[in-house]
N, C-alpha and C positions, 0 to 999 in steps of 0.2 A: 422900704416902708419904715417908720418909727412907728411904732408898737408899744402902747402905755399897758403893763402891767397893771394892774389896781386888785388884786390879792391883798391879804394881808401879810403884814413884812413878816413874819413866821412861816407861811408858805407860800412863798414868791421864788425861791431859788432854783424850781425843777422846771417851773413856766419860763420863766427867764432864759436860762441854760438852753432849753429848746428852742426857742426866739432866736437867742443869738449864732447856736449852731445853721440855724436856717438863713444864717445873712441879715435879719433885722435889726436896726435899733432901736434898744427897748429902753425906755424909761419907766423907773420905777416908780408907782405914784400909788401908793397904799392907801384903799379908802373904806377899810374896814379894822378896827381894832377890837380885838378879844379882849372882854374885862371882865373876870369874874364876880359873881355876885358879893355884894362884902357888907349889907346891912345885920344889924343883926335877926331881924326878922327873915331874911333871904338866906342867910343860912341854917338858923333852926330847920326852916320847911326842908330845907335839902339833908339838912340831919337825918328827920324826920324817915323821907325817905330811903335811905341808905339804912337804916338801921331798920328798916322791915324788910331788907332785899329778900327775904326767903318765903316771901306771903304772894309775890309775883309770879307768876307764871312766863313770864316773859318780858326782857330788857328791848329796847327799841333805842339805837345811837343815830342822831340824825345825821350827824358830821363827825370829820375827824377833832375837831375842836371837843362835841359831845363826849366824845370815847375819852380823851386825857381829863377832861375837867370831872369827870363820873369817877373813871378809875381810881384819880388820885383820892377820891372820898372815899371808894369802896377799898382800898385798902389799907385805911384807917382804922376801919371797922371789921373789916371780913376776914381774917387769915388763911380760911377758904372759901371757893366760892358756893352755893347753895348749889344741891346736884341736882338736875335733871331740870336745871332752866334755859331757857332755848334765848340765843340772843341774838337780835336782827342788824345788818346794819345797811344805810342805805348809801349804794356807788363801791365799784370794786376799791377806791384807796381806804374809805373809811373800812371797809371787811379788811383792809389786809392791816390796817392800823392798827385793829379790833387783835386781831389777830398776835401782833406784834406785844400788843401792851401785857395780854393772857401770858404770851410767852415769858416777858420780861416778870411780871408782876405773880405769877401761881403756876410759872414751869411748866404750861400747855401748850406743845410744840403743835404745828400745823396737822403733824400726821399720827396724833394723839388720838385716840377713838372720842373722847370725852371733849375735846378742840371742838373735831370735827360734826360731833353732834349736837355740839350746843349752839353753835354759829350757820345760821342760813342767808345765803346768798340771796341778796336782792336780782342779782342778773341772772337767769337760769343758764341762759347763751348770748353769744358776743353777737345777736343780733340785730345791736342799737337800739334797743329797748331802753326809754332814758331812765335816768338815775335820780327818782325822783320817790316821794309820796306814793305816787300812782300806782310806778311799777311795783315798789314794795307790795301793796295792798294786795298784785296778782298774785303774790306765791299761796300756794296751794295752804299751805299751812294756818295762814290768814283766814279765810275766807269763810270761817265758824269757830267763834272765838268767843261761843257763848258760856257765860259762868269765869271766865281767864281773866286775871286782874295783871295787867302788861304794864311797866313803867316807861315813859318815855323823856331820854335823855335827851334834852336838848338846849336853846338858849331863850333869852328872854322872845316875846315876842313870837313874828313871826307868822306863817302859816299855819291852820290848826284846821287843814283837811285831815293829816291822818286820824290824829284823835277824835275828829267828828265822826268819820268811817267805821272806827273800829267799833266805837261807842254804839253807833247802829248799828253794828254787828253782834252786839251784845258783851262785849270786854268793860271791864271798869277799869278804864286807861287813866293814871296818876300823872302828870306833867311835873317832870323833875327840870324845873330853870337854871342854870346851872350857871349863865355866863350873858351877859347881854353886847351887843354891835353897835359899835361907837364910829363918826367917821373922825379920824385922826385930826387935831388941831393945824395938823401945819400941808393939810394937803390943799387948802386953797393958795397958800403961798407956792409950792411947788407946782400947782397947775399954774401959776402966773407966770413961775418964770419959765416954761417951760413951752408956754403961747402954742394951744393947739393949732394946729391947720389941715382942714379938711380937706385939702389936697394929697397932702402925706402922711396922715394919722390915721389908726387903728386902732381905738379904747377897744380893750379886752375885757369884760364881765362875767365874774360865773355866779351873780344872783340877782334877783331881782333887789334885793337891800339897797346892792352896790352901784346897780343902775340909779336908783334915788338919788344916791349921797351924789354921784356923778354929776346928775342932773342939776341938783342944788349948786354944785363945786362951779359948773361952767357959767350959770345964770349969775354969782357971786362975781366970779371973772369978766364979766359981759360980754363970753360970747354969744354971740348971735346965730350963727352958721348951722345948729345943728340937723338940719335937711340934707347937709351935704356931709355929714361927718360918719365916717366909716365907726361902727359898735358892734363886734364879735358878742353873741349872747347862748347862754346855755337851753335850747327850749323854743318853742313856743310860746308858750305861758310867758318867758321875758322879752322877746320879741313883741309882742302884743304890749304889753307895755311899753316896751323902746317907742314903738308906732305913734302908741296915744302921748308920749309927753314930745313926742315933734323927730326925735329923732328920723331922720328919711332913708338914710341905708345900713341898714340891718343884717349882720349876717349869721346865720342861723344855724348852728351846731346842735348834733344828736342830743347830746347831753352835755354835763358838766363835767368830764370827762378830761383831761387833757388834750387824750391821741386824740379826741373828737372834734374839741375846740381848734388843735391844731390843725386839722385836716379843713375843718370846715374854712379856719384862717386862710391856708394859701389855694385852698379851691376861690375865696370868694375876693383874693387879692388878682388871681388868674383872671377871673371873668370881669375886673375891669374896664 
C-alpha cells in the first residue's frame, strides 16, 4: 500500500517510521502548518493571559502543539509555576509532552509528587476510550467546576464543545489562542505530482481540519474518485464528515492515537 502521511512536517517522523517498518510506502504530504499568533493584538490577549496564570484554577492543553506554544510564554513570565493548579491534557502523547516540557522547563520529574499532582490523565485506562473533548469532560474531577476559573490552551479556531461544557458546568473557561492551522502552500503541488489512486492509496487523518484541507487539495487536483479512496480517520465524529463530503471508504480508528490509527490502518487494509 502507499500510505500519504498528512501530519504536520514537525510531527510526521514517528507515523512515518511506523508505516515504513510495516512495509508501506509512505509519502509525506503535510497539510497542516503551525503558525503562531503574531498580530499585535493576538499577542497582548495571550500576554494578557499568561501573566494572570495564578488566578486559574486549572490549565486545559489541547494538543501537543498547545503545550510548546503556552510553555514557551509561561516561561517568560513565570520562573515558577503557581502551586496547587491542576493541569489537564487531552491524548496520552500530549500528557507525556506535558510532561516532558515541566521536566525540561521547572525540574518536575514524572515521579515528583507536585508532577504528579498537578497533571490529570485524560485516559483513566487503555480502554480505547477516544482521546478527545469528550472523554476529557469524564474525569471525575471535571464534572463540578463551579466558581473554578480554567484556562484553556489551544489554537485559533476550532471546536468549542469543551468550553461550552465546562461553562455549563459553571467554570469561567478563558481561551488562550495561541497558534492558528494553515494548510501549507506547496501541498497542492505535491498532491499533483504524487497522482492519488484509489486502488493503492491510503490518506492518513488525525483531524477533522485535515480532512478539509484534504478535501479542498484533491478537488484543486481534480480528482474525482473519492467514493473509492481509501481515508484512515481518527473517530467518528471525523468519519461522519469523511461520509458527508463524498469520501466512500472510511476506516475508522479508536482514536487519534498512533497505536490506534495504526491498528485500525492494517485491520482495515486486511479486510480488503
Amino acid at each position: 500500500m502507499r500510505v500519504f502521511n498528512t501530519r504536520p512536517q514537525h510531527q510526521n517522523r514517528s507515523w512515518t517510521d511506523s508505516l515504513r517498518k510495516a512495509g508501506h510506502d509512505v509519502v509525506e504530504l503535510p497539510l497542516l502548518d503551525i503558525i503562531p499568533l503574531e498580530s499585535r493584538e493576538q499577542k497582548q490577549a495571550i500576554k494578557n493571559c499568561i501573566l494572570e496564570l495564578d488566578r486559574f484554577h486549572a490549565l486545559i492543553f489541547i494538543s501537543q502543539n498547545a503545550v510548546d506554544h503556552a510553555l514557551n510564554w509561561i516561561e517568560d513570565f513565570w520562573p515558577q509555576l503557581p502551586v496547587q493548579q491542576h493541569c489537564y491534557a487531552i491524548g496520552k502523547k500530549t500528557e507525556a509532552h506535558l510532561r516532558e516540557r515541566l521536566a525540561k522547563s521547572y525540574g518536575l520529574k514524572p515521579s515528583d509528587d507536585q508532577a504528579a499532582s498537578s497533571i490529570e490523565r485524560t485516559l483513566a485506562s487503555s480502554d480505547g476510550m477516544a482521546m478527545n473533548s469528550e472523554a476529557l469532560l469524564e474525569l471525575p474531577a471535571l464534572k463540578d467546576v463551579t466558581g473554578q476559573k480554567i484556562l484553556l490552551c489551544k489554537g485559533r479556531g476550532g471546536r468549542d464543545h469543551l468550553q461550552k461544557v465546562l461553562s455549563e458546568r459553571g467554570a469561567d473557561v478563558v481561551a488562550c489562542e495561541l497558534y492558528e492551522r494553515r494548510c501549507p502552500e506547496n501541498a497542492e503541488t505535491l498532491l499533483r505530482e504524487y497522482t492519488p489512486n484509489s486502488d493503492t492509496d491510503v490518506f492518513t487523518v488525525f483531524s477533522g481540519e485535515t480532512l478539509s484541507y484534504l478535501d479542498d487539495c484533491l478537488a484543486k487536483v481534480g480528482f474525482a474518485n473519492k467514493a473509492k479512496l481509501a481515508t484512515l480517520v481518527p473517530g467518528e465524529r471525523v468519519a461522519q464528515l469523511a461520509r458527508q463530503s463524498g469520501f466512500g471508504r472510511v476506516i475508522v480508528a479508536e482514536n487519534a492515537g498512533e497505536d490506534a490509527m495504526f491498528n485500525a490502518l492494517q485491520n482495515g487494509i486486511a479486510g480488503r
